[in-house]
TIVEX-719359 format. One line per 3 residues: number of its first residue (from 1); their letters; for each residue x, y, z of C-alpha. Coordinates in Angstrom, 3 decimals, always signed. Example, Ala and Ser with C-alpha at 12.3 -4.5 7.8 and 13.67 -1.06 7.14 Angstrom:
BEGIN
1) AS) +12.300:-4.500:+7.800; +13.670:-1.060:+7.140;
//
This chain:
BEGIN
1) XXX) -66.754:-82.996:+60.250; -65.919:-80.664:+63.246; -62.169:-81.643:+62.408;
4) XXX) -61.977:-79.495:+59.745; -63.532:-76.336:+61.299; -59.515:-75.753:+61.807;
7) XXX) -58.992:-75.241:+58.410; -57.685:-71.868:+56.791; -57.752:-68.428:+58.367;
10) XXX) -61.760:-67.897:+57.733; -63.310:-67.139:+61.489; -66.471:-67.429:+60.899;
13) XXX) -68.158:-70.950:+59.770; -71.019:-72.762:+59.142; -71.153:-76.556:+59.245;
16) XXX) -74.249:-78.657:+56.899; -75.060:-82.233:+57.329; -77.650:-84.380:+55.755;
19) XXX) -77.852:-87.026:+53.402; -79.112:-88.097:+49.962; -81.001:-90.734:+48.621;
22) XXX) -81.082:-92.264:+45.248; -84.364:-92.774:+42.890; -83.327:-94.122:+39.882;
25) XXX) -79.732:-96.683:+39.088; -76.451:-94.680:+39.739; -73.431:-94.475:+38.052;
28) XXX) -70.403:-93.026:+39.201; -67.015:-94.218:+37.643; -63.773:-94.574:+37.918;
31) XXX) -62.902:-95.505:+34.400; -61.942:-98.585:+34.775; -62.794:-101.194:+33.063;
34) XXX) -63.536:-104.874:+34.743; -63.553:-108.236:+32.348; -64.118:-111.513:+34.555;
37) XXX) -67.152:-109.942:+36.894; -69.835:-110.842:+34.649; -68.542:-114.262:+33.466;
40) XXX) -71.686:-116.889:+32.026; -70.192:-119.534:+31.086; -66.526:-121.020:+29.577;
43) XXX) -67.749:-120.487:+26.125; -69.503:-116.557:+26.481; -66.993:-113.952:+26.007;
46) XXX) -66.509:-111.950:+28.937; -68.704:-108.649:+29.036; -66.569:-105.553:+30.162;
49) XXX) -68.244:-103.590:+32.533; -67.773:-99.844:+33.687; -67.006:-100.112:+37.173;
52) XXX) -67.856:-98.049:+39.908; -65.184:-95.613:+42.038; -64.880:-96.464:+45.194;
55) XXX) -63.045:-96.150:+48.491; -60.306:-97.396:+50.761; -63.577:-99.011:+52.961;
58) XXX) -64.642:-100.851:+49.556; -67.380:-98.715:+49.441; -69.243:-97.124:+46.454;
61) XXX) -67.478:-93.245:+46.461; -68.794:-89.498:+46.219; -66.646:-87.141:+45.225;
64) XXX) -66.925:-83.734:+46.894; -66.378:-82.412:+43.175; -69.013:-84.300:+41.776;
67) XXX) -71.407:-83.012:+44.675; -70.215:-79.422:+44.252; -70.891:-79.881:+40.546;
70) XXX) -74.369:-80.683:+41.269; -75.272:-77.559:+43.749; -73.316:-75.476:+41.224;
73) XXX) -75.902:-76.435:+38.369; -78.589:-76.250:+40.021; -77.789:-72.061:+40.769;
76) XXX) -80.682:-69.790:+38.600; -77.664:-66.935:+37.819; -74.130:-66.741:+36.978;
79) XXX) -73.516:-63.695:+39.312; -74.524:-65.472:+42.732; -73.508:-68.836:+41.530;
82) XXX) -69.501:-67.282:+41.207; -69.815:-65.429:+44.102; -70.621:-68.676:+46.198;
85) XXX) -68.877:-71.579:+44.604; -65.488:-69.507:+42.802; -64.283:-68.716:+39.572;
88) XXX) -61.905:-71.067:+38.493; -58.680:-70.028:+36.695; -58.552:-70.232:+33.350;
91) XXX) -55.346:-68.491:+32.472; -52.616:-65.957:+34.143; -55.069:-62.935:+33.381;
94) XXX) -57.757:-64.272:+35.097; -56.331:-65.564:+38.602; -59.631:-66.814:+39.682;
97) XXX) -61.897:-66.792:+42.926; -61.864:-69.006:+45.665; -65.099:-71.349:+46.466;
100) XXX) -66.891:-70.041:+50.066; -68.279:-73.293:+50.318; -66.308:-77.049:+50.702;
103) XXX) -67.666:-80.139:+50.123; -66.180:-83.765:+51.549; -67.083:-86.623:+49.332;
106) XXX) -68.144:-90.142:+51.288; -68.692:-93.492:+51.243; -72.559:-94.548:+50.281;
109) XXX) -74.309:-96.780:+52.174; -75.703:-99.120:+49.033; -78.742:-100.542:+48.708;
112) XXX) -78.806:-104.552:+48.808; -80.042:-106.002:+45.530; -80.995:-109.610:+44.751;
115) XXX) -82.822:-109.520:+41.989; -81.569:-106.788:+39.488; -78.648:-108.146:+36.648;
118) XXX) -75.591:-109.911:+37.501; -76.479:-108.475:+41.203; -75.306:-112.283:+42.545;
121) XXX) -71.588:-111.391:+40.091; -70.847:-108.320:+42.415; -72.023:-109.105:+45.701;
124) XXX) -75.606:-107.451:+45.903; -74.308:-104.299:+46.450; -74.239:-103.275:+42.648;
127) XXX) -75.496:-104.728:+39.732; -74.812:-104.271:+36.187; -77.007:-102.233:+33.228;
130) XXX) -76.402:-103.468:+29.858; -76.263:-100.343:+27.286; -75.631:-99.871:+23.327;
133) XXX) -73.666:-97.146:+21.673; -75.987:-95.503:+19.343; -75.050:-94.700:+15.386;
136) XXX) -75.714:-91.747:+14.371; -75.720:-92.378:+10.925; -79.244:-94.229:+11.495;
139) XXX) -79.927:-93.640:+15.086; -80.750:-97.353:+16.301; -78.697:-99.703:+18.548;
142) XXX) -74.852:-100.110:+17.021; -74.299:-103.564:+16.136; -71.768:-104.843:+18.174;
145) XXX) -71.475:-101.913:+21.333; -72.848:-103.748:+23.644; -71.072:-102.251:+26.730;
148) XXX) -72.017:-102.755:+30.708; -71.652:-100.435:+33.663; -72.316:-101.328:+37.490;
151) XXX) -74.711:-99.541:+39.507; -75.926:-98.245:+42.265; -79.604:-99.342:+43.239;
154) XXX) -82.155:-96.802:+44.258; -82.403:-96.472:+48.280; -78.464:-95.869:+48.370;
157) XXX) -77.648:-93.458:+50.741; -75.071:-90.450:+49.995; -73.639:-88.312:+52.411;
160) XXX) -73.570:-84.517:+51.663; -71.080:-83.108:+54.234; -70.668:-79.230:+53.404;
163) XXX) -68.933:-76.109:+55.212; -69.451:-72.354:+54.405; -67.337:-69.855:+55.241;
166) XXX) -66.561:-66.340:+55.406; -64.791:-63.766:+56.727; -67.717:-62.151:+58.713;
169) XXX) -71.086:-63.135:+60.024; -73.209:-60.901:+57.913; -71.521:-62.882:+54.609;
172) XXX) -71.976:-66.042:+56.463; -75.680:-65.267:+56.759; -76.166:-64.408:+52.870;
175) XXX) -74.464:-67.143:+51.758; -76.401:-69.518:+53.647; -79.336:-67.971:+52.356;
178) XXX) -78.221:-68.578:+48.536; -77.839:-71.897:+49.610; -81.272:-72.766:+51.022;
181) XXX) -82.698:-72.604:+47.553; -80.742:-75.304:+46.235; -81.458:-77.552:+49.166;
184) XXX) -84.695:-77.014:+48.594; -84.250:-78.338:+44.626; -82.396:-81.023:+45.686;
187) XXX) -85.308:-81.635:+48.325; -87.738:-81.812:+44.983; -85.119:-84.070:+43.601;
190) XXX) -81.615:-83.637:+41.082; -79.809:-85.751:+38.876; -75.583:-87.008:+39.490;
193) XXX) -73.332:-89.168:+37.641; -73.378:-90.640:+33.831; -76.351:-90.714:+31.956;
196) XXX) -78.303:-87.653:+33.586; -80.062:-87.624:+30.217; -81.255:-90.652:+30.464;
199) XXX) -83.114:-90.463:+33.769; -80.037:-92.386:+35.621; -78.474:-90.531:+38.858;
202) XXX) -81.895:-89.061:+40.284; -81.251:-88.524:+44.020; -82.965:-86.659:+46.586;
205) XXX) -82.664:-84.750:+50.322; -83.599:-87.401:+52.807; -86.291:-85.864:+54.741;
208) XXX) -85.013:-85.256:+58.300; -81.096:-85.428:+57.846; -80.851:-81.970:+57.494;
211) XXX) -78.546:-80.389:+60.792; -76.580:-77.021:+60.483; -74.344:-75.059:+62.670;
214) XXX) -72.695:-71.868:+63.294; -69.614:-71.682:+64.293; -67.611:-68.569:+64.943;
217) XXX) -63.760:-67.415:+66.184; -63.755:-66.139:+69.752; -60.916:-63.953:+71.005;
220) XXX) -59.427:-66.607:+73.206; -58.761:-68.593:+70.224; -61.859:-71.223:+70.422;
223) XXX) -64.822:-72.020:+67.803; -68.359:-71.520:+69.172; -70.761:-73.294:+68.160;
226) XXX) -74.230:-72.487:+67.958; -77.290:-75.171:+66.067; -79.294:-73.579:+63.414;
229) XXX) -82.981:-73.700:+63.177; -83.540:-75.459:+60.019; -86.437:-73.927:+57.762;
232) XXX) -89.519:-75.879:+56.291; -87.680:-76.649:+52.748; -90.860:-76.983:+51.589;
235) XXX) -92.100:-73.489:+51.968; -88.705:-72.766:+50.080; -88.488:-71.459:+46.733;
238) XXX) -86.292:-73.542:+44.935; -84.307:-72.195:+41.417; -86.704:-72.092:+38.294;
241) XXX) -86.571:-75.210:+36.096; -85.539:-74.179:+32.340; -87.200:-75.625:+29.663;
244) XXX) -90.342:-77.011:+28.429; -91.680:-79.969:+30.817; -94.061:-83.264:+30.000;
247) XXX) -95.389:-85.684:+32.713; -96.164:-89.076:+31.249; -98.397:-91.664:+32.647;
250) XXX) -97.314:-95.280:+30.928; -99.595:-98.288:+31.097; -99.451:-101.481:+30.031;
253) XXX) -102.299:-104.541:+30.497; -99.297:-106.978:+29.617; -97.430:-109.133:+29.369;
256) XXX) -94.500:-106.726:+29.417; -90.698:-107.458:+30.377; -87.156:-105.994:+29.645;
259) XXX) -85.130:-109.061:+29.436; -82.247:-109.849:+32.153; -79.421:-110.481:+30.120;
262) XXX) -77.880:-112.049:+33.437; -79.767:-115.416:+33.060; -78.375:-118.775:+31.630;
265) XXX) -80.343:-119.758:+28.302; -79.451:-123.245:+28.125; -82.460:-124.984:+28.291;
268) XXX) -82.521:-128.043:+25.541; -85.144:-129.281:+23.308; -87.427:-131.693:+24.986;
271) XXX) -86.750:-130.196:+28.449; -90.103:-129.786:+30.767; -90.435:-125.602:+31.007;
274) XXX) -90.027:-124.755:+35.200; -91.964:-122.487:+35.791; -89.926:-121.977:+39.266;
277) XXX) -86.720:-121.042:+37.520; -87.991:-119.722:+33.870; -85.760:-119.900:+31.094;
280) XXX) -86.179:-115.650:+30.164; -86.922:-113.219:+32.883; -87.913:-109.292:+33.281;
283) XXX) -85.599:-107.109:+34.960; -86.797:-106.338:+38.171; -84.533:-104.192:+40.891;
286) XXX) -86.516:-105.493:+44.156; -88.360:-108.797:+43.037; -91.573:-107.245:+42.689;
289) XXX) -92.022:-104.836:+40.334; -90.649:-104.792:+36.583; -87.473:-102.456:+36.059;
292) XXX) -87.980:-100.152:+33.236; -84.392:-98.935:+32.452; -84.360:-95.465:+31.213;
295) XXX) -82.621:-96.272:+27.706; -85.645:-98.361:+26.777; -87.781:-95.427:+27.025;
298) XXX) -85.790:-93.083:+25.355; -84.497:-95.263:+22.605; -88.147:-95.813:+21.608;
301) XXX) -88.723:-92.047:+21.708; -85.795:-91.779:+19.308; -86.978:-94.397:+16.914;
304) XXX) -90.953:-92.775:+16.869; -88.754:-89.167:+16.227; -87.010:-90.438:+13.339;
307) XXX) -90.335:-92.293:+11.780; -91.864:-88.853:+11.902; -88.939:-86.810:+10.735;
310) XXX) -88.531:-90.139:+8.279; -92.429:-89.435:+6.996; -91.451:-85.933:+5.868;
313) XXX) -88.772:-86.230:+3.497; -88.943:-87.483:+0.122; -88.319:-91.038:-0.987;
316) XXX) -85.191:-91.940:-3.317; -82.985:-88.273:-2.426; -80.566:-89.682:-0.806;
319) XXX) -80.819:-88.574:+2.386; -80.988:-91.310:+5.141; -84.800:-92.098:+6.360;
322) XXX) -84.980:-89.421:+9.279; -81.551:-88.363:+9.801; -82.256:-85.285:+10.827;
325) XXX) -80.654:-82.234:+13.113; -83.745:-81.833:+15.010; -83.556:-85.561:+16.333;
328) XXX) -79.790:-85.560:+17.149; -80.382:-82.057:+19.216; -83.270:-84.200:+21.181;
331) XXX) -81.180:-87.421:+21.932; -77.710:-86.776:+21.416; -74.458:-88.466:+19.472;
334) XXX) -71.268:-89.672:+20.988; -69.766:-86.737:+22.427; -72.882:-84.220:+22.419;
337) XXX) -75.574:-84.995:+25.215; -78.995:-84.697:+23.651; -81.515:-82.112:+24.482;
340) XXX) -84.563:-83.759:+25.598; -83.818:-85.264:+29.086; -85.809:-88.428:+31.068;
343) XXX) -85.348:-86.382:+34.813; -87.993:-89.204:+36.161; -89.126:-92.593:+35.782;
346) XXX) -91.150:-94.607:+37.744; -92.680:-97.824:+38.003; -95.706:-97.894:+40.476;
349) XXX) -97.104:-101.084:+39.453; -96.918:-104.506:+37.680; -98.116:-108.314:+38.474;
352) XXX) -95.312:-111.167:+37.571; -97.147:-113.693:+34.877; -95.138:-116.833:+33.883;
355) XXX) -96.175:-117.512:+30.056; -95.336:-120.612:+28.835; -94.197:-121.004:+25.418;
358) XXX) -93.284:-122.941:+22.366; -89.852:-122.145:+20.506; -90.063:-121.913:+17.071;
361) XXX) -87.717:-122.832:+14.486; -85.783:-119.520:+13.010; -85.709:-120.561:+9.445;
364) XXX) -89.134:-122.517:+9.088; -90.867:-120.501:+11.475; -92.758:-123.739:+12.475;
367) XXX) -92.867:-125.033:+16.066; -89.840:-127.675:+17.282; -91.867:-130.572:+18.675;
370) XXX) -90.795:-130.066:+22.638; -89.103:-127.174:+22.921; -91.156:-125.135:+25.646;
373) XXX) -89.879:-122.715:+27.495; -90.913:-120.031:+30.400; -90.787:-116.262:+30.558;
376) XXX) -91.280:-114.068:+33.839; -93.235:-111.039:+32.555; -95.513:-108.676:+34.443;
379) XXX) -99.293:-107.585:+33.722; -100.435:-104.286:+34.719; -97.728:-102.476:+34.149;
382) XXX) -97.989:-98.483:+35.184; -95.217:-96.183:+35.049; -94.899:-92.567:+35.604;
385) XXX) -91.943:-90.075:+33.602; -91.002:-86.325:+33.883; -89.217:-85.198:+30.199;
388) XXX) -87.912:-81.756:+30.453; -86.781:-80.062:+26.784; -83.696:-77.391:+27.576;
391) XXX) -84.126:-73.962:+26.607; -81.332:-73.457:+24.242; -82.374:-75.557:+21.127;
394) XXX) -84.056:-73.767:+17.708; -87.497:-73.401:+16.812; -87.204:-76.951:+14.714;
397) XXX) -85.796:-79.030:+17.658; -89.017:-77.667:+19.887; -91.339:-78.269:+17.075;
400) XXX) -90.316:-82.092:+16.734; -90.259:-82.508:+20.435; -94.150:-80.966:+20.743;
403) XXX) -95.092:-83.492:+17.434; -93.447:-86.311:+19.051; -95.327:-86.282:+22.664;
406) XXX) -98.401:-85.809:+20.802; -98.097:-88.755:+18.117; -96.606:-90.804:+21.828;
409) XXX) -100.195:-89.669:+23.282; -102.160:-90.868:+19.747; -100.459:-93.938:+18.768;
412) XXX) -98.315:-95.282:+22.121; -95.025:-96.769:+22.578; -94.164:-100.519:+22.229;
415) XXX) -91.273:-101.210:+25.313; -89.016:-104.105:+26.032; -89.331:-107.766:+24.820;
418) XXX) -91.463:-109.656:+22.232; -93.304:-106.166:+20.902; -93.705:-108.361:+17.716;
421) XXX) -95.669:-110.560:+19.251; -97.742:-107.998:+21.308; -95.837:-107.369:+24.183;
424) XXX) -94.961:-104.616:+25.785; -97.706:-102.467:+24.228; -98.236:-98.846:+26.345;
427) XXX) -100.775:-96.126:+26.109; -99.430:-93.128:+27.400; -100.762:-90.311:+28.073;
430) XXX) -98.937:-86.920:+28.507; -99.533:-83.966:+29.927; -97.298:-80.511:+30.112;
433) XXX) -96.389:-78.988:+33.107; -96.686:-74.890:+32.299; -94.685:-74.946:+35.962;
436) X) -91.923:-76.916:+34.996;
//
């Protein structure tokens, strides 16, 4: 990056290097739309898929704006957050205020995946998360959305390339120091990309990539360059978190699987089950553990805060069975992100279990003679979730969020596959973080 220490008239200059690393499935596109990537078979209809922005190189592609975006949210005040990243203009009155700080965008370095959905389709670089437009006129899946997008796995690398500058070194000094905070938040961890809400686009400082510099004019015309000791980020005090916050703690004895839409169902009746290649399969991002995508968790939060919104109203007035303002502030409609946001979700254990069994017949509901069939789930499921409620929603959007943790706490949360047949069952227990 020392190229661009040329740039503009500014003489004094400080240069920041590190990386990021993602925790959760990434999504950064370039809105296009691909339709022969996920081909099945002659007779599926191709699945469109959201595909990801990306380079000259090939490679999966940062924006600087999208990481400026990210520092620039996580700011406490709007004072100090103009004063370092600009005012933009907004008409001929206001002429604006440029940004002291300038951030390249870069090529990631992606994490290989074998395992995850359609991951074979795109290379293992990607792979592709199957998603369904919600109606908000009952709140459950649309019938028909079914829409894709490709991913980045967690373990990608991102590099943050930034440069501050100023027209003296005491400005140069206090800017860096408005900065520090944020690297420390993104040290604790931040969210990029589509479907924040949703717990997608977590990344995270990568401990020990951190370098700075100082570089200032000298009268012959050169940059020095001096290296800046780098503080303990830890001892830090990042910005305050708005907002209520819940930790959850999600387990599951089993068997418990989110289906990989990815694999071929053609077995026949009469075919032997294999047990090496099974018919159905969990979702898994490494091969290990069980992939818990962060839609399943929230659309199952949605359904449990209609049911309880449903339980209050009164039967026969017309009004559709929890339809209510309170649950559309929490999880959002097309257009309006929702309220109540998954920041975290992990998966910290699970035990693959092949379960043979026998397909039954959908109209008699009796067994067809033959017809076995294999499904990779996991056993001992245990997950781990940070929800975080934003401060700007009314008294009855807080109260439903508060009811619904606790009935989640009392009564559970039934996840992924075959719930019908006991699958999938969680306790969870949740507790609130005063700290946030």
């Amino acid at each position: 990056m020392s190229d661009h220490l040329g740039m503009g008239l500014h003489p004094y200059r400080m240069e920041i290097r590190a990386a990021l690393v993602t925790e959760s499935p990434l999504h950064l596109g370039d809105g296009g739309v691909a339709s022969k990537k996920l081909k099945k078979s002659d007779q599926d209809e191709d699945p469109l898929l959201s595909t990801l922005l990306r380079g000259g190189d090939g490679l999966p592609f940062i924006p600087g704006s999208s990481l400026k975006g990210l520092l620039r949210g996580l700011m406490a005040g709007r004072e100090q957050t103009d004063a370092l990243f600009g005012v933009p203009k907004l008409d001929k009155k206001n002429h604006g205020r440029m940004s002291h700080v300038i951030i390249w965008g870069g090529s990631c370095v992606p994490e290989p995946v074998t395992a995850a959905p359609y991951a074979a389709q795109l290379g293992s670089t990607s792979f592709a998360a199957a998603r369904t437009a919600i109606n908000p006129e009952t709140g459950t899946a649309d019938a028909h959305k079914l829409f894709f997008q490709e991913m980045l796995a967690p373990g990608t690398k991102i590099p943050l390339d930034m440069l501050l500058i100023a027209d003296d070194g005491q400005t140069l000094d206090q800017q860096w120091q408005a900065l520090l905070p944020l690297l420390a938040r993104l040290a604790h961890g931040a969210q990029l990309g589509k479907g924040k809400s949703d717990g997608q686009g977590r990344v995270r400082l990568l401990p020990g990539t951190l370098t700075v510099s100082r570089h200032a004019l000298q009268g012959d015309g050169t940059m020095s360059m001096t290296p800046v000791t780098v503080p303990d980020l830890s001892q830090v005090t990042p910005p305050a978190h708005a907002g209520r916050t819940w930790n959850l703690t999600l387990t599951c004895p089993g068997p418990f699987a989110v289906l990989d839409s990815s694999r071929k169902r053609d077995r026949k009746a009469g075919q032997e089950a294999d047990k090496d290649n099974p018919a159905l399969a969990g979702q898994s991002l490494d091969g290990n553990l069980p992939h818990i995508p962060g839609t399943s968790l929230m659309g199952a939060l949605r359904a449990q805060a209609r049911w309880l919104r449903a339980l209050e109203g009164e039967p026969g007035d017309g009004t559709p069975a929890g339809d209510a303002d309170a649950v559309r502030a929490l999880f959002g409609t097309t257009g309006h992100r929702g309220r109540l946001w998954l920041e975290q979700l992990t998966v910290t254990a699970g035990t693959k279990w092949d379960v043979t069994s026998v397909k039954l017949d959908r109209f008699s509901g009796a067994p067809i003679d033959g017809a076995l069939f294999t499904t990779r789930t996991y056993t001992g499921v245990a997950a781990t979730a940070t929800l975080r409620l934003m401060p700007d929603v009314d008294d009855e959007t807080t109260s439903l969020a508060k009811e619904l943790l606790a009935a989640v706490q009392d009564e559970g949360l039934m996840l992924g596959h075959g719930t019908n047949k006991g699958f999938g069952w969680f306790d969870v227990a949740v507790q609130e973080d005063i700290n946030g």
